[in-house]
N, C-alpha and C positions, 0 to 999 in steps of 0.2 A: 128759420129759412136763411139762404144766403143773400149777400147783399154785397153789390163791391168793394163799400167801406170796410167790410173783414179784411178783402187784403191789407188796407193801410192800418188798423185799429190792430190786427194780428187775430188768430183762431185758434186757440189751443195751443197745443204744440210744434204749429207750424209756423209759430214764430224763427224771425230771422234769417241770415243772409242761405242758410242750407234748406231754406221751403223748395225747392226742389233738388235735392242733392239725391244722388242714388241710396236706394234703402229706405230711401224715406215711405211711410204710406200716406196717403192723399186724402180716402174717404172719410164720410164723417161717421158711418154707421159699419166700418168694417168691410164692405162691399168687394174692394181691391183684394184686400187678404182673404175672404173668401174666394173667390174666382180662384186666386192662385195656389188656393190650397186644393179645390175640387179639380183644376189641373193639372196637379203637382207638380206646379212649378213649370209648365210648359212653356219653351220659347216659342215666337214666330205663330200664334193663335191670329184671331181678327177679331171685333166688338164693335157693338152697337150703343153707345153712350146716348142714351133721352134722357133731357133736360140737364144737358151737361152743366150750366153755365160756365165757371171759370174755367180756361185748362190745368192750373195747377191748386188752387184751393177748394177743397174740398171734391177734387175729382174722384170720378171710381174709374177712369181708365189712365190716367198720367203714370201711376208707377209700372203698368204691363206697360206701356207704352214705352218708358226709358228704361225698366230694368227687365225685361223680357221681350222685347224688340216686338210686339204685337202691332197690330193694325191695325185702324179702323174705320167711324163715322163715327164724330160727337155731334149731335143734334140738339137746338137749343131755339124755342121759340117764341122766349120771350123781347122784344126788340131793344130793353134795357140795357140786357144782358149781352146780345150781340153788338151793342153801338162802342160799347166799352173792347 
């Protein structure tokens, strides 16, 4: 699971100062690149992000979000997660 010490300890490949740099993908199970393949790539969509926690680590809406200008609601109900 996540936890906010992956941001500081690093997560994969999302180490480093490009953890959100354009192109990057975010999710931890493929999730993002899905969407935007079953899209094809469409700009300007909207999403519903449950149990978002982080915006940029391990998200599955961050990259529609900065590399195809999407829109949405990330939703996150653990109190943890939102105090951070």
């Amino acid at each position: 699971g996540y936890s906010r010490d992956m941001e500081h300890r690093g997560c994969g490949q999302l180490l480093g100062p490009s953890i959100d740099a354009p192109g990057a993908w975010h999710s931890q199970g493929g999730q993002d690149r899905i969407v935007s393949s079953v899209f094809e790539g469409q700009r300007g969509g909207y999403f519903v992000d449950l149990a978002a926690a982080s915006p940029v680590v391990l998200s599955n809406s961050r990259t529609l979000e900065r590399d195809f200008a999407w829109r949405g609601l990330c939703i996150e109900g653990n109190h943890r997660l939102i105090a951070s």
